[in-house]
ROTORNU-363153 format. One record per residue: residue number from 0; residue in one letter; x, y, z of N, C-alpha, C in turn. Coordinates in nm, 2 decimals. Example, Ala and Ser with C-alpha at 12.3 -4.5 7.8 and 13.67 -1.06 7.14 Angstrom:
+-----+------+--------+--------+--------+--------+--------+--------+--------+--------+--------+
: pos : code :     nX :     nY :     nZ :    caX :    caY :    caZ :     cX :     cY :     cZ :
+-----+------+--------+--------+--------+--------+--------+--------+--------+--------+--------+
:   0 :    a :   1.32 :  -0.57 :   0.78 :   1.23 :  -0.45 :   0.78 :   1.32 :  -0.33 :   0.78 :
:   1 :    s :   1.28 :  -0.22 :   0.71 :   1.37 :  -0.11 :   0.71 :   1.29 :   0.00 :   0.79 :
+-----+------+--------+--------+--------+--------+--------+--------+--------+--------+--------+
//
This chain:
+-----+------+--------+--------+--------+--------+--------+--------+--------+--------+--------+
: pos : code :     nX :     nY :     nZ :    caX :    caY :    caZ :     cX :     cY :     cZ :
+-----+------+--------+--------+--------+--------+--------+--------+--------+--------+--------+
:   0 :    x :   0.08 :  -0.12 :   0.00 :   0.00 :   0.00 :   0.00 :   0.09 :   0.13 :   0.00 :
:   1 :    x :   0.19 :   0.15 :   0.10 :   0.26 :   0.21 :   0.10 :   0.35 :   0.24 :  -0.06 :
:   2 :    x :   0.40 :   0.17 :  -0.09 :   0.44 :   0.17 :  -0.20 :   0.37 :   0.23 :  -0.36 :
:   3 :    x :   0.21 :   0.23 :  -0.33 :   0.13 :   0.30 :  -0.44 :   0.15 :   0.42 :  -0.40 :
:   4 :    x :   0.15 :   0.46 :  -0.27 :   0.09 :   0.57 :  -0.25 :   0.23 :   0.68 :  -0.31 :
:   5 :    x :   0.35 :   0.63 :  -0.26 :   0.51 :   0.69 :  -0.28 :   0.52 :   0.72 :  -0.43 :
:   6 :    x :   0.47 :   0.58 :  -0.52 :   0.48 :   0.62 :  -0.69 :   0.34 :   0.71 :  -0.72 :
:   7 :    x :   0.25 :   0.71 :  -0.66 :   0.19 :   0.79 :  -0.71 :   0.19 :   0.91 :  -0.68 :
:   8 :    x :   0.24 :   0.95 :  -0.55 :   0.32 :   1.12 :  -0.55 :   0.39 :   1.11 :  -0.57 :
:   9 :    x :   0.51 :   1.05 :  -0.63 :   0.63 :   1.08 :  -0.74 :   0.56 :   1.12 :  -0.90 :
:  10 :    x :   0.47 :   1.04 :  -0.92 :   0.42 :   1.05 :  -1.06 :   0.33 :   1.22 :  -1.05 :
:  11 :    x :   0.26 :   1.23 :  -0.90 :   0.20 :   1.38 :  -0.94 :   0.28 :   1.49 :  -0.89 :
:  12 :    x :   0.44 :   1.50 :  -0.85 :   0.55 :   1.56 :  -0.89 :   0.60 :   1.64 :  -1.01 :
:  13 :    x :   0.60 :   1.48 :  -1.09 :   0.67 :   1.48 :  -1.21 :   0.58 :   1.58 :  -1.30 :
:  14 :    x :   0.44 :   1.54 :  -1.28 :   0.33 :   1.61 :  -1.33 :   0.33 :   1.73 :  -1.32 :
:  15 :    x :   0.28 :   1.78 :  -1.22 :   0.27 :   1.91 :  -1.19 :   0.42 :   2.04 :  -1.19 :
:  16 :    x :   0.56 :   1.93 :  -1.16 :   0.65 :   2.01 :  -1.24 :   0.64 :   2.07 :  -1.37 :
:  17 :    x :   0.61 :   1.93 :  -1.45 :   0.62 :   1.95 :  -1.62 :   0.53 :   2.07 :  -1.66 :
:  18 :    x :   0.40 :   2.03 :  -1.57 :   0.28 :   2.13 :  -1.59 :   0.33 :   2.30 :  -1.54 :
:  19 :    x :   0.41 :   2.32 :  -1.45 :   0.43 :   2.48 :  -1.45 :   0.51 :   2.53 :  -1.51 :
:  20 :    x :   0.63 :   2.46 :  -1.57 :   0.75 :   2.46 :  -1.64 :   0.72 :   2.56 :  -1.72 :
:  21 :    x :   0.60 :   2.56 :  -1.85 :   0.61 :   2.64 :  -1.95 :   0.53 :   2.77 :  -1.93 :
:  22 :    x :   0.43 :   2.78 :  -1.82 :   0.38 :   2.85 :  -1.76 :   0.45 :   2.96 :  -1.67 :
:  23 :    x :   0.54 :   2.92 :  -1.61 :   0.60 :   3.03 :  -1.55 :   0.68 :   3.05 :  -1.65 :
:  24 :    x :   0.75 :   3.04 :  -1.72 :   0.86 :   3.08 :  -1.81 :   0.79 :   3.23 :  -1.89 :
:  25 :    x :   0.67 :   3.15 :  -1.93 :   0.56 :   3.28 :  -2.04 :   0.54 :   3.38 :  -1.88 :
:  26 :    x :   0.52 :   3.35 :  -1.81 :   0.49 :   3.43 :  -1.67 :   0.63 :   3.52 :  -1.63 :
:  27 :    x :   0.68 :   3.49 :  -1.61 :   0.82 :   3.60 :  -1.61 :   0.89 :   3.67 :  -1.73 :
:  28 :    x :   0.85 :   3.62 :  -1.86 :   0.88 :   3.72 :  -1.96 :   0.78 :   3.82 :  -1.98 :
:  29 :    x :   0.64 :   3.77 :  -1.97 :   0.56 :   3.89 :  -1.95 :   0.62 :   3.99 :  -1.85 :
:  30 :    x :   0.64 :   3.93 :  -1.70 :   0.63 :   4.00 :  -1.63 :   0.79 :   4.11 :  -1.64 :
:  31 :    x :   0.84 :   4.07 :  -1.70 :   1.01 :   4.14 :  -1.75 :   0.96 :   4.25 :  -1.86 :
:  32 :    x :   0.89 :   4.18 :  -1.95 :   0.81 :   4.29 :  -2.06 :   0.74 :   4.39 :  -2.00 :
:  33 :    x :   0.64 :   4.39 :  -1.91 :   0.60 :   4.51 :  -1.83 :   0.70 :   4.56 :  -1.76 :
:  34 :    x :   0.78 :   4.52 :  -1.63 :   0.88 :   4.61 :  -1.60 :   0.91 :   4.71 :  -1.72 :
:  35 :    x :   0.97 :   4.65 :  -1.80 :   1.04 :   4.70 :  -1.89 :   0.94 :   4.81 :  -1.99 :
:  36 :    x :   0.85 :   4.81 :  -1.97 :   0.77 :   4.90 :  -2.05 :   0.71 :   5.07 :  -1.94 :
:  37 :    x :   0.73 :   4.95 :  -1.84 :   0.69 :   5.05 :  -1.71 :   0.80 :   5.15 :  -1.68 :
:  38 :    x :   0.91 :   5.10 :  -1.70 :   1.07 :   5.19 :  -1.69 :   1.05 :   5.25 :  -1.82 :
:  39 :    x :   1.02 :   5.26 :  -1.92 :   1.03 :   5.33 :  -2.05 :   0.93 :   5.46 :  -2.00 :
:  40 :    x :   0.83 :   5.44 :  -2.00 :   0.71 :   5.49 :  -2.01 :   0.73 :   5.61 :  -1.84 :
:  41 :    x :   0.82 :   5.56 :  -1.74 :   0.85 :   5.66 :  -1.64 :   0.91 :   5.74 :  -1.73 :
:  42 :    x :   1.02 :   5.71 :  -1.80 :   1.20 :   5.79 :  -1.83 :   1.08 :   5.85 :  -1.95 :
:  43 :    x :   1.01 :   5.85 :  -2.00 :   0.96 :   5.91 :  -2.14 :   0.86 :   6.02 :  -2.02 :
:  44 :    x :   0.77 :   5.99 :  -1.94 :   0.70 :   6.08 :  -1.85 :   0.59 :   6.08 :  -1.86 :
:  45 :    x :   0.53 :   5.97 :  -1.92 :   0.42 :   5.95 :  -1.96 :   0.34 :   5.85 :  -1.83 :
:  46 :    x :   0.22 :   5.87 :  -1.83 :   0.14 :   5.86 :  -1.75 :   0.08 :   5.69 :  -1.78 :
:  47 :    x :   0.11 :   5.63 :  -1.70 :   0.06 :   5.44 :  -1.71 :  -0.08 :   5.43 :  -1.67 :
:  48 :    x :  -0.17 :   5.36 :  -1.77 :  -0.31 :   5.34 :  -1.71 :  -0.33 :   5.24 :  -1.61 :
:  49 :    x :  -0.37 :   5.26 :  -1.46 :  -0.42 :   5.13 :  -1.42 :  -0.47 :   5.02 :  -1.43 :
:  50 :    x :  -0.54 :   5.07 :  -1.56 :  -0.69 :   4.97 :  -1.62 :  -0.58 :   4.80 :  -1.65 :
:  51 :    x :  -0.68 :   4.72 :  -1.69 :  -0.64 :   4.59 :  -1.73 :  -0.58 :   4.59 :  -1.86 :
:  52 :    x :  -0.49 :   4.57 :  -1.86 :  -0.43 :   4.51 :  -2.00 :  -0.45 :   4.35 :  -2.08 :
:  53 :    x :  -0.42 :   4.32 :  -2.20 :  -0.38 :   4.19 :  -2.23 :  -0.27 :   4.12 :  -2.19 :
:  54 :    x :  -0.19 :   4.23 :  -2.18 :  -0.06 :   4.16 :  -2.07 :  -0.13 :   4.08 :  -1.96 :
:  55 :    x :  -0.13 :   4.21 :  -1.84 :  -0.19 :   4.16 :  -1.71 :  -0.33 :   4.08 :  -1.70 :
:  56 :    x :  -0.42 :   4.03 :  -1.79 :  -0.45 :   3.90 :  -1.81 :  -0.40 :   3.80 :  -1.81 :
:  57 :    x :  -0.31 :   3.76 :  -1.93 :  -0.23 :   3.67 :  -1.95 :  -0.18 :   3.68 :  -1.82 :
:  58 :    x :  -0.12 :   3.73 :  -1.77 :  -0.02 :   3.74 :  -1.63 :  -0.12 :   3.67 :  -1.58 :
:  59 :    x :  -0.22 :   3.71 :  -1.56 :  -0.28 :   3.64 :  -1.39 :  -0.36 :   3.47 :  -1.47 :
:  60 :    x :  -0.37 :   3.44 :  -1.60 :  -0.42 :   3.32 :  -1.62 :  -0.28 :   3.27 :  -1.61 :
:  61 :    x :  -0.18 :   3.25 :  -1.65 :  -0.03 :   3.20 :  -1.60 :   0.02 :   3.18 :  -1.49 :
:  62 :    x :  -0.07 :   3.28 :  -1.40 :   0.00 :   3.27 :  -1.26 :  -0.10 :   3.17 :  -1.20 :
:  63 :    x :  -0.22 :   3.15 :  -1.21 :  -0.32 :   3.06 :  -1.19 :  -0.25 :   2.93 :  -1.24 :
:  64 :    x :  -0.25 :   2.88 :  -1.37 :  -0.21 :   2.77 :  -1.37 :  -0.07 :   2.73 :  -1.35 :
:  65 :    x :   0.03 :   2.83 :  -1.30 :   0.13 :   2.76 :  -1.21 :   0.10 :   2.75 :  -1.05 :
:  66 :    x :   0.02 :   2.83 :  -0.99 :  -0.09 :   2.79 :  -0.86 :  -0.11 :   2.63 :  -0.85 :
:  67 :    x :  -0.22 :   2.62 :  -0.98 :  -0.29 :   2.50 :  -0.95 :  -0.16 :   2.36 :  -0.97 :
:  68 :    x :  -0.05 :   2.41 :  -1.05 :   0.02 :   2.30 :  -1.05 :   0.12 :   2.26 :  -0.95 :
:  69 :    x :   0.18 :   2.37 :  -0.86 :   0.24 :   2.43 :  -0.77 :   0.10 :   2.29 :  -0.64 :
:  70 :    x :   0.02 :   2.31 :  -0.63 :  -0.09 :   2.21 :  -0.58 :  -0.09 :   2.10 :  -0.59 :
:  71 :    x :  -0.08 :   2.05 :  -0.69 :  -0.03 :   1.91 :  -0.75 :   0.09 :   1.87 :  -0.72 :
:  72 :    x :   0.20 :   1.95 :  -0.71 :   0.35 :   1.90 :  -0.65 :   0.32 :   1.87 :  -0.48 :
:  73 :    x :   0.25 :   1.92 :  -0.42 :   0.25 :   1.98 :  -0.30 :   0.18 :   1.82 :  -0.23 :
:  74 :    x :   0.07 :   1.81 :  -0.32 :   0.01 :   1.74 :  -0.32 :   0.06 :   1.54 :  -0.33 :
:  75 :    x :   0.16 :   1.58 :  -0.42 :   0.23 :   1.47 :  -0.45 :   0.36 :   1.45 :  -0.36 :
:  76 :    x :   0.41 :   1.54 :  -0.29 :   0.49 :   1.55 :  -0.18 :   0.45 :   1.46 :  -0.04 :
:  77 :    x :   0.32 :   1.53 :  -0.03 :   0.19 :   1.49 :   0.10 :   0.19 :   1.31 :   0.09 :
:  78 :    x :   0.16 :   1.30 :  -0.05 :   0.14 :   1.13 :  -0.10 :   0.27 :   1.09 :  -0.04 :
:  79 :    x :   0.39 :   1.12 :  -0.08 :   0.52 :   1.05 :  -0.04 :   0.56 :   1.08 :   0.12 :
:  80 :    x :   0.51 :   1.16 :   0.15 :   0.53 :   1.15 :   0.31 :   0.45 :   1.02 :   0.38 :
:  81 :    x :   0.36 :   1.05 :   0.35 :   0.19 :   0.96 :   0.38 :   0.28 :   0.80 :   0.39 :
:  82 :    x :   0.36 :   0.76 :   0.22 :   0.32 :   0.67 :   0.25 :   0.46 :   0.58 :   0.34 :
:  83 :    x :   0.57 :   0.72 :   0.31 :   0.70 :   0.66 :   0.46 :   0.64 :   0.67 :   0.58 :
:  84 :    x :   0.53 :   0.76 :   0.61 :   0.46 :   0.72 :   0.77 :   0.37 :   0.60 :   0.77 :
:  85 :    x :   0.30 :   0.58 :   0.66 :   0.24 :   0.46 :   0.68 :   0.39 :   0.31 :   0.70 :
:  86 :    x :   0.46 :   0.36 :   0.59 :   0.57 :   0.21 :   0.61 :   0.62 :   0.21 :   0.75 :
+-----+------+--------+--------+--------+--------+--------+--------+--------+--------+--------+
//
């Protein structure tokens, strides 16, 4: 029993690694792209809208699904502890 439980939080590890991997990647160049637009747009003196962008969409659906996968690792950690306390 123990032994299902260890490969199957290794296997939702593996998972939820692979799963945030390309998500945060797109998630920090956005968020390097706005810095970087936000430092222009001071040195130029121009005034930044608060409002929502297509950027800061994207940003927060990328940051969500590195969340939910970030869960799944977490989750798969819990499983391999579980099943050396059960052994």
């Amino acid at each position: 029993m123990y032994a299902v439980l260890v490969l199957f939080g290794l296997a939702l590890i593996i998972v939820g690694v692979s799963r945030a991997r390309g998500p945060y990647q797109r998630y920090t160049a956005l968020k390097e792209q706005d810095a970087n637009i936000a430092r222009y747009e001071q040195w130029r003196g121009g005034i930044r809208s608060d409002g929502k962008t297509g950027a800061s969409v994207a940003m927060e659906i990328l940051r969500r699904q590195v969340q939910i996968a970030v869960a799944v690792v977490i989750a798969g950690f819990v499983l391999v502890a579980v099943g050396f306390v059960i052994r």
